[in-house]
C-alpha positions in Angstrom: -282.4 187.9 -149.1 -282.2 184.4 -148.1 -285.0 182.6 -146.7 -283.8 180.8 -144.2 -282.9 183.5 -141.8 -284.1 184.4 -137.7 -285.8 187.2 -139.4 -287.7 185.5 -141.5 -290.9 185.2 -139.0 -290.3 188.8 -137.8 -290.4 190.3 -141.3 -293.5 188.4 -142.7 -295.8 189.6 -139.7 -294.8 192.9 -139.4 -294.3 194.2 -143.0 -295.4 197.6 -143.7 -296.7 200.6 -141.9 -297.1 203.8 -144.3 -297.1 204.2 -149.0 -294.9 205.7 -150.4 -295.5 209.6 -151.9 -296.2 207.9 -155.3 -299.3 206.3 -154.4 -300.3 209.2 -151.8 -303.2 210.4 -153.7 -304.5 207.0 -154.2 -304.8 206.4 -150.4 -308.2 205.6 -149.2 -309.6 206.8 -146.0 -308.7 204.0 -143.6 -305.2 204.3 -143.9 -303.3 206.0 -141.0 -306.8 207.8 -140.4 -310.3 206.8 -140.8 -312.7 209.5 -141.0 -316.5 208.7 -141.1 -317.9 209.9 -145.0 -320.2 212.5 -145.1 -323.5 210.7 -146.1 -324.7 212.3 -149.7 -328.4 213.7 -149.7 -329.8 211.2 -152.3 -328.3 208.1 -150.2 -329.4 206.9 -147.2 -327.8 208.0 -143.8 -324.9 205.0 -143.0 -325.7 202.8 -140.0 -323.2 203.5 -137.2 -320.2 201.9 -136.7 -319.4 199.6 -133.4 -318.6 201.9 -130.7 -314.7 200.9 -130.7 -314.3 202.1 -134.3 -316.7 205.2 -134.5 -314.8 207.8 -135.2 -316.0 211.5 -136.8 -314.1 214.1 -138.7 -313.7 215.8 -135.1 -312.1 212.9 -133.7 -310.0 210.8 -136.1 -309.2 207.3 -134.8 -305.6 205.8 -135.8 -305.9 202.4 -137.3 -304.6 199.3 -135.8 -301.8 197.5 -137.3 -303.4 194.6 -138.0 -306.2 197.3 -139.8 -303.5 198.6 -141.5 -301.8 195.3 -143.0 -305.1 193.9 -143.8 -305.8 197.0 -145.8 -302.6 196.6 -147.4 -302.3 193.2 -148.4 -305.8 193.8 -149.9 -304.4 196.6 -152.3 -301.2 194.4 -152.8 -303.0 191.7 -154.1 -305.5 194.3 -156.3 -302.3 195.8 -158.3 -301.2 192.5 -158.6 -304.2 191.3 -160.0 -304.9 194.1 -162.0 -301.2 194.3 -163.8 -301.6 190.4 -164.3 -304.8 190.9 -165.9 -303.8 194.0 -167.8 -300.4 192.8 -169.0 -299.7 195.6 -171.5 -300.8 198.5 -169.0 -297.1 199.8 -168.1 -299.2 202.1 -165.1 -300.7 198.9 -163.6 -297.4 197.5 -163.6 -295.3 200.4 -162.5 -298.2 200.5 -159.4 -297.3 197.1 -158.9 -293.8 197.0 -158.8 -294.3 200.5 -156.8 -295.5 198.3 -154.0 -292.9 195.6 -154.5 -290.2 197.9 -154.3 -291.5 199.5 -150.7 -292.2 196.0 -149.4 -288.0 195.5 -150.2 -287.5 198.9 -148.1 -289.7 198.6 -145.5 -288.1 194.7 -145.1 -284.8 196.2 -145.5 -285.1 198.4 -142.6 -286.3 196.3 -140.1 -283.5 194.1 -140.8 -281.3 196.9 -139.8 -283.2 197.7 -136.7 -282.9 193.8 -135.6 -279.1 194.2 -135.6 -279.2 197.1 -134.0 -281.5 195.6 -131.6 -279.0 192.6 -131.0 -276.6 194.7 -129.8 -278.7 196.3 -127.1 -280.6 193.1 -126.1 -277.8 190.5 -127.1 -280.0 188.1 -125.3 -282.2 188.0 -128.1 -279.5 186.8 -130.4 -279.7 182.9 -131.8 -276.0 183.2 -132.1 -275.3 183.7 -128.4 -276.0 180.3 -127.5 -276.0 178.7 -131.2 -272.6 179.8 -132.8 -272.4 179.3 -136.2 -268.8 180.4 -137.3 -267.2 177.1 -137.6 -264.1 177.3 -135.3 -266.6 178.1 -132.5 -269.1 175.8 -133.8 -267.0 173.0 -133.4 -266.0 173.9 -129.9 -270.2 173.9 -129.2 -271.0 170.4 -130.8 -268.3 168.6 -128.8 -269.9 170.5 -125.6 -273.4 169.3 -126.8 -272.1 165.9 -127.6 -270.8 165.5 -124.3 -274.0 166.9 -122.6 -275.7 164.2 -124.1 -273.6 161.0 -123.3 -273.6 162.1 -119.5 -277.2 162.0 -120.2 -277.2 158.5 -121.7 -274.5 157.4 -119.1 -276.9 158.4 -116.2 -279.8 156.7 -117.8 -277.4 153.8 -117.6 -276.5 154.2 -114.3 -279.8 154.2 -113.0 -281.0 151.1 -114.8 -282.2 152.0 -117.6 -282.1 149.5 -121.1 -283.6 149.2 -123.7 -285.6 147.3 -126.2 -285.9 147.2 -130.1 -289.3 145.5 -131.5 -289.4 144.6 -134.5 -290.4 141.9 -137.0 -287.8 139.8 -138.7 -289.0 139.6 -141.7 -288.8 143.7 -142.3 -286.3 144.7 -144.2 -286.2 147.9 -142.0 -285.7 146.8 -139.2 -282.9 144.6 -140.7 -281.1 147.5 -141.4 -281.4 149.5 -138.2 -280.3 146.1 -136.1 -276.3 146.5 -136.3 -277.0 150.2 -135.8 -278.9 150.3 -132.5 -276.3 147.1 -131.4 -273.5 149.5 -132.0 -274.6 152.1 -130.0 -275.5 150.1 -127.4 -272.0 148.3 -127.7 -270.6 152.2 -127.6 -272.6 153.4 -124.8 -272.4 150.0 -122.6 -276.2 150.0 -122.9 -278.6 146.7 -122.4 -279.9 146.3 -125.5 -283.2 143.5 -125.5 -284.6 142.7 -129.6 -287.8 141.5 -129.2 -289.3 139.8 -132.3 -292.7 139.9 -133.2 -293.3 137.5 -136.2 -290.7 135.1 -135.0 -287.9 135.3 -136.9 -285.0 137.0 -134.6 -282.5 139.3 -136.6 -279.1 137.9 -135.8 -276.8 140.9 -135.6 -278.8 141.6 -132.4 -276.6 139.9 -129.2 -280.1 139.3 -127.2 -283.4 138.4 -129.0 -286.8 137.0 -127.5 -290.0 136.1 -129.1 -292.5 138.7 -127.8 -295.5 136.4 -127.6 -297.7 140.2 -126.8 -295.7 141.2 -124.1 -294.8 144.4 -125.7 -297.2 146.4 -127.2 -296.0 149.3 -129.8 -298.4 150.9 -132.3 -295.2 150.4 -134.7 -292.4 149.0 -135.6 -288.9 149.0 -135.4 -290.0 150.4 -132.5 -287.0 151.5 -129.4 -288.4 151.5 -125.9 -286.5 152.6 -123.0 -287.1 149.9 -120.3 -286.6 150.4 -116.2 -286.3 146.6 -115.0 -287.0 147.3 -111.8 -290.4 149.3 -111.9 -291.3 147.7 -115.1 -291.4 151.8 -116.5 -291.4 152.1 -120.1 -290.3 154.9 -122.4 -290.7 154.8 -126.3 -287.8 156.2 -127.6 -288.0 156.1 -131.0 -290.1 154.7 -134.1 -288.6 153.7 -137.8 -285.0 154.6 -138.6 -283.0 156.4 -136.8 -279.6 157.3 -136.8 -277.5 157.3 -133.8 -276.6 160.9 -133.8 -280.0 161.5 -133.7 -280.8 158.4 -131.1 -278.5 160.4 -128.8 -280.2 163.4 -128.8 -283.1 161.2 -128.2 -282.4 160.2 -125.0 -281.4 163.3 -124.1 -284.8 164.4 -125.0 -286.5 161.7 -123.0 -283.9 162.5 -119.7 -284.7 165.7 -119.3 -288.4 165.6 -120.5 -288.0 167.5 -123.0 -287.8 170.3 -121.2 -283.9 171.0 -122.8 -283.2 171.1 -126.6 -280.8 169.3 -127.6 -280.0 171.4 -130.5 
């Protein structure tokens, strides 16, 4: 089963619910049903239970589910102990593997039960929204792509620019320089470089000393700017890559109330 998989988070929290017939006579009272012990004459009387979990032999209570897998992981871990420290018991093993195997069924069948649950409530399906065969996963990036750049372009066209603080002397933010000017380049996008140690990075078309007129708690740092309110935005800190940049804005233009995945 591969890990990486939208049942993943469904299968690890739900589990298990009954043993199998094998380990039957080894079930403790607790599981399925809890019924009170019958206190022995030469030990004392047990203390009553909280009132939510009294139960008597009359009146049996059914365990949570949370009860139950806490009960189970506890006798999971015991036979797993117990084989490890035992390594030439084949019965401590078998019990162990015993477990292992109904774990696989038990996961097995809820996997099942999601599919069949897709179909009947497609809206819980990743896939609806997300394809992933590639034919119509192609057709959904270039739909995303352009939901993006109409984000960018009407950050644009409401004044928005942007500035990219860095210090000269970083090889970083050497790097990321002809990057972030190319996408501004692409996007038609006023792009500001505002150096803090002096020494402006030349493949940026605009630089300025900053002289503590931008604060940023790090750089290369990208901060949207809105030159008439004087509204800033941070954007992005350390590298980035444009595809990513792009989402980025998208983020920050919707408030990141959208995905952009």
């Amino acid at each position: 089963m591969m890990m990486k998989n939208p049942l993943l988070c469904v299968i690890t929290l739900t589990l298990l619910a009954h043993l199998p017939p094998t380990l039957a006579h080894e079930t403790p009272l607790g599981w399925r049903w809890y019924n009170e012990p019958k206190a022995r004459p030469d030990k004392p009387k047990p203390k009553p239970l909280p009132s939510n979990t009294q139960t008597t032999v009359s009146s049996p209570k059914t365990l949570s589910a949370t009860e139950q897998m806490d009960w189970f992981h506890s006798v999971h871990i015991e036979a797993q102990n117990d084989a490890v420290i035992h390594p030439k018991d084949k019965d401590k093993l078998a019990k162990f593997l015993a477990l292992n195997h109904f774990i696989t069924d038990q996961t097995d069948q809820l996997g099942m039960t999601f599919k069949a649950l897709l179909l009947e409530r497609p809206e819980f399906s990743y896939t609806k929204d997300h394809p992933t065969e590639q034919a119509a996963r192609q057709v959904y990036l270039e739909l995303e792509e352009k939901k993006k750049t109409a984000a960018v372009e009407n950050m644009k066209q409401d004044g928005w620019g942007f500035f990219f603080v860095y210090d000269g002397e970083d090889t970083l933010s050497q790097q990321l320089a002809p990057s972030i000017q190319a996408f501004a380049d692409r996007y038609h996008f006023e792009l500001l470089g505002i150096s803090n140690d002096g020494t402006f990075i030349t493949d940026l078309k605009e630089n300025r000393h900053n002289q503590g007129k931008v604060s940023v708690p790090f750089t290369p740092a990208l901060i949207l700017v809105q030159p008439s309110t004087g509204e800033m935005k941070p954007l992005a800190y350390g590298w980035i890559s444009q595809n990513d940049l792009i989402g980025r804005f998208y983020n920050v233009a919707t408030n990141f109330e959208q995905s952009d995945f």
